[in-house]
KEDREN-895509 format. One record per residue (C-alpha): residue in one letter; x, y, z. Coordinates in steps of 0.1 Angstrom, whole numbers, padded with zeros to 4 digits, always signed. Layout:
// residues N
AXYZ/...
***
This chain:
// residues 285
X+0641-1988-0312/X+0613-1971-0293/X+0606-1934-0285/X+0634-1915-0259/X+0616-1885-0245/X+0652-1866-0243/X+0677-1883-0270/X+0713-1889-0266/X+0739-1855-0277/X+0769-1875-0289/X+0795-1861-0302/X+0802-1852-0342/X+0838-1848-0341/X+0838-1863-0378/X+0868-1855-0398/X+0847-1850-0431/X+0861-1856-0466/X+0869-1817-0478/X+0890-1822-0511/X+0922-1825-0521/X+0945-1798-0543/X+0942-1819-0573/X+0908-1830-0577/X+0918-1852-0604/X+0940-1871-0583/X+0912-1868-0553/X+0915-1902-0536/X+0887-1895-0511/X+0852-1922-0516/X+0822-1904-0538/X+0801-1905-0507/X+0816-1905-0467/X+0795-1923-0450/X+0791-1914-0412/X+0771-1938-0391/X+0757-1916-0358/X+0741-1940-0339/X+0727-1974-0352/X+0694-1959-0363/X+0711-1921-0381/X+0734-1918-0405/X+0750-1886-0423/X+0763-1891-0461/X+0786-1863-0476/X+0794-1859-0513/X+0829-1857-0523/X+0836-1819-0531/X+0857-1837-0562/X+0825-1846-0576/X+0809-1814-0566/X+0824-1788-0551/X+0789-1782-0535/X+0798-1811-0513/X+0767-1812-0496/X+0754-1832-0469/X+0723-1858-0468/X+0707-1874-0439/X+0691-1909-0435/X+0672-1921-0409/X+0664-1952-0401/X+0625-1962-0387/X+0609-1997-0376/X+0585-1990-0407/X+0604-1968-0433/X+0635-1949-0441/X+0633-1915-0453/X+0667-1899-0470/X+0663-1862-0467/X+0680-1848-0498/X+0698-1863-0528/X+0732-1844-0533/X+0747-1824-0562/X+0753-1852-0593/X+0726-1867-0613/X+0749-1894-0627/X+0753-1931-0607/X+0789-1935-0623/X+0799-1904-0605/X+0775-1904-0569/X+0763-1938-0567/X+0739-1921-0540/X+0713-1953-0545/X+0736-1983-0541/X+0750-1966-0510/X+0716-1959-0495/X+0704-1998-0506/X+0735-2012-0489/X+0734-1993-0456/X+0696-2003-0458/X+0700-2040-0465/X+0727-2041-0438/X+0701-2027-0416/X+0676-2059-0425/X+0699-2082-0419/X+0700-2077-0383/X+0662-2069-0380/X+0646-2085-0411/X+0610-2073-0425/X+0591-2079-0459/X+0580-2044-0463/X+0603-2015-0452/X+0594-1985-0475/X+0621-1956-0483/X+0610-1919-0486/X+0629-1897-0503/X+0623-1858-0491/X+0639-1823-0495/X+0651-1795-0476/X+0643-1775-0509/X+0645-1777-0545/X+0680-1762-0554/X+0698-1784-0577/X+0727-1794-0552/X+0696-1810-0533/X+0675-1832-0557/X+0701-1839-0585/X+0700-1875-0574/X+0663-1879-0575/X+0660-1899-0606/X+0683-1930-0590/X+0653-1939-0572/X+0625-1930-0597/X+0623-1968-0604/X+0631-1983-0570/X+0602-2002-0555/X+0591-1996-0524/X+0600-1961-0528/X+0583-1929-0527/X+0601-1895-0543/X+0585-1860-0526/X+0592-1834-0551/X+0606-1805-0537/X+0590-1777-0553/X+0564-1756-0540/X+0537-1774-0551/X+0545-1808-0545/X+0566-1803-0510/X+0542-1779-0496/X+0510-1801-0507/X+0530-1830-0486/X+0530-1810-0460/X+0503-1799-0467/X+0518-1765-0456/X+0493-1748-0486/X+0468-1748-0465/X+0487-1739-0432/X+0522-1729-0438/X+0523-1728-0394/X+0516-1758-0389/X+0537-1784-0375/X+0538-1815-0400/X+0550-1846-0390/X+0563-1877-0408/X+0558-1913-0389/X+0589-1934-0394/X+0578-1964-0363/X+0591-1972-0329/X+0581-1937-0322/X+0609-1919-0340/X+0584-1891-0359/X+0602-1860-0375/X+0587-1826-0368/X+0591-1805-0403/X+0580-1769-0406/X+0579-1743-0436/X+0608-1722-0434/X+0612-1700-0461/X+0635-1675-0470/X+0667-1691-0485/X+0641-1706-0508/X+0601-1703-0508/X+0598-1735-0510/X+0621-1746-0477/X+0614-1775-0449/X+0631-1776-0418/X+0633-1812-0399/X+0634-1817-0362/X+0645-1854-0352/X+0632-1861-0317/X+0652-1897-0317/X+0692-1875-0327/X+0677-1842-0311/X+0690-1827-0347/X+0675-1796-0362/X+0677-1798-0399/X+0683-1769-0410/X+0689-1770-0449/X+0702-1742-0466/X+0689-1718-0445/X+0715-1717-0412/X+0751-1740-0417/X+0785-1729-0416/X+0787-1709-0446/X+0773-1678-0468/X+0733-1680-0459/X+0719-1667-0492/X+0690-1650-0485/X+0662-1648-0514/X+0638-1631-0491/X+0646-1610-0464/X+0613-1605-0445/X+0601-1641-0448/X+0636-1657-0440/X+0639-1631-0400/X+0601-1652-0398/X+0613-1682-0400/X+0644-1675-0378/X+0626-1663-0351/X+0603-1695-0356/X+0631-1717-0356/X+0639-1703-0320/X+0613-1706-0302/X+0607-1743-0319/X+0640-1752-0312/X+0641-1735-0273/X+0607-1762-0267/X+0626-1792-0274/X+0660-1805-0264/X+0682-1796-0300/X+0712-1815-0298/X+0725-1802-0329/X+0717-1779-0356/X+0731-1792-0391/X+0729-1773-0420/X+0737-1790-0458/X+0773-1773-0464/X+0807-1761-0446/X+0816-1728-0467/X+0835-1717-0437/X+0871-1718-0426/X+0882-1719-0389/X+0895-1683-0390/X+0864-1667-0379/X+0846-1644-0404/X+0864-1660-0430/X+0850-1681-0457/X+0864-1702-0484/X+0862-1689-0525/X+0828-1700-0544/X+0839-1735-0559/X+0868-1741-0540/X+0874-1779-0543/X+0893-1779-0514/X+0889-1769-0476/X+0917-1785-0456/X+0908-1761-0427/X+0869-1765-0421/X+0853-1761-0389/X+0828-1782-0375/X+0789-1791-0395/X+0770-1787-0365/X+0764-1754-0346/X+0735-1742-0322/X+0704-1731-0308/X+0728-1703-0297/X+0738-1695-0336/X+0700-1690-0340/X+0696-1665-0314/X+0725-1645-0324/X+0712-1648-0361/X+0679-1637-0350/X+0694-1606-0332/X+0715-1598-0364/X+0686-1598-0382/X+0665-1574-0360/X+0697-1553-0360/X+0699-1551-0399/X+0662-1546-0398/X+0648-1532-0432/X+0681-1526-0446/X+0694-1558-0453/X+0736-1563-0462/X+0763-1587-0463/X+0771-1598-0422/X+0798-1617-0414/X+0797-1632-0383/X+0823-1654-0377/X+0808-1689-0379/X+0785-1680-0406/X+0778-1649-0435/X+0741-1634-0438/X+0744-1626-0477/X+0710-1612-0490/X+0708-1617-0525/X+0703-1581-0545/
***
């Protein structure tokens, strides 16, 4: 692979595994896996083994691999999130063999649905686990000592995310920009869904940073962690539904941060519940 200066928008019109009415007799896989382009590939868990269901991304290098959050289930029986990651990785080596081709293991922030997998690769060699807590993440980053500045991760043949501090949903938040995808990853903190808000100042920052970052580089897509949302606009699915026959689309767009942003300023020091038809602003009290 080597560096594009304006990547590819292909198309994500990915019918993704959204339950079934009896999870018990839920025939879907434990993990989808959807394979972008030969170098990107976007895991869902099965909302039977989670009704979280959330999404993970890994992306491939000519150095390293880095898997940018772990899913909702500690338990391999269950998400067998590490033998899918080893095969897709192996089946990458076969067709362009090295000795030494590190994984890295990073967060979009520490809520459990995020880092329950962690410990399947606390003993894989090769392997390097970024806690996702203040401390650790932002040390990383090292965003404690500049929580502006633009951090970057080195993957080889010039793929090199772009990761900023975004809190708001959580202190403790990353956003990732992939120049190689043109993806924006967003987290918890803008997807198709209820965007809990923790803090209201800090996350209408971080909005308003994520558009101007994302009107300086070509975004292709902006892909949040969940689908809460059902087509009807404005209206979402129940908390822990295990099944969402009706979902619209992961991705959404630069335009969805603008019109977030304006929402925000319109709320202004008064923050409330927003619906706004592909997505719900939902301050927590």
């Amino acid at each position: 692979m080597a560096a594009v200066d304006t990547p590819i928008a292909r198309p994500l019109d990915v019918r993704w595994i959204h339950g079934s009415p009896s999870a018990k007799h839920n025939t879907d896989p434990d993990i989808q896996v959807h394979e972008y382009d030969e170098h990107t590939v976007i895991l869902r868990q099965n909302k039977a083994v989670n009704y979280e269901a959330p999404f993970l991304f890994l992306l491939f290098g000519t150095e390293r691999a880095v898997l940018i959050d772990t899913g909702a289930t500690a338990e391999p029986e269950y998400f067998p999130l590490r033998a899918v990651v080893d095969e897709l990785i192996t089946r990458r080596l076969a067709h362009d063999p090295r000795d030494d081709y590190p994984l890295l293991v990073l967060h979009t922030h520490p809520h459990g649905d995020h880092i329950a997998g962690d410990g399947q690769f606390a003993d894989r060699t090769d392997t390097t686990v970024v806690g996702a807590e203040l401390p650790s993440a932002w040390a990383y980053f090292d965003f404690d000592r500049d929580a502006e500045a633009v951090a970057r991760v080195d993957l080889g043949g010039g793929r090199v995310l772009e990761c900023l501090a975004t809190p708001g949903h959580h202190e403790a938040a990353v956003t990732y920009y992939d120049p190689w995808t043109g993806f924006l990853l967003t987290g918890d903190t803008v997807y198709p869904g209820r965007l809990y808000i923790d803090d209201w100042p800090a996350f209408g920052r971080t909005i308003e940073r994520l558009v101007a970052f994302a009107e300086s580089r070509p975004v292709t897509h902006v892909l949040g962690c969940h689908i809460e949302m059902t087509r009807t606009p404005g209206v979402d699915y129940p908390i822990r539904t295990t099944y969402q026959p009706d979902e619209p689309p992961l991705q959404l767009t630069v335009d969805h941060l603008r019109r977030i942003h304006a929402a925000v300023t319109e709320l202004g020091d008064r923050p409330r519940r927003h619906r706004m038809g592909d997505l719900i602003l939902w301050p927590n009290e």
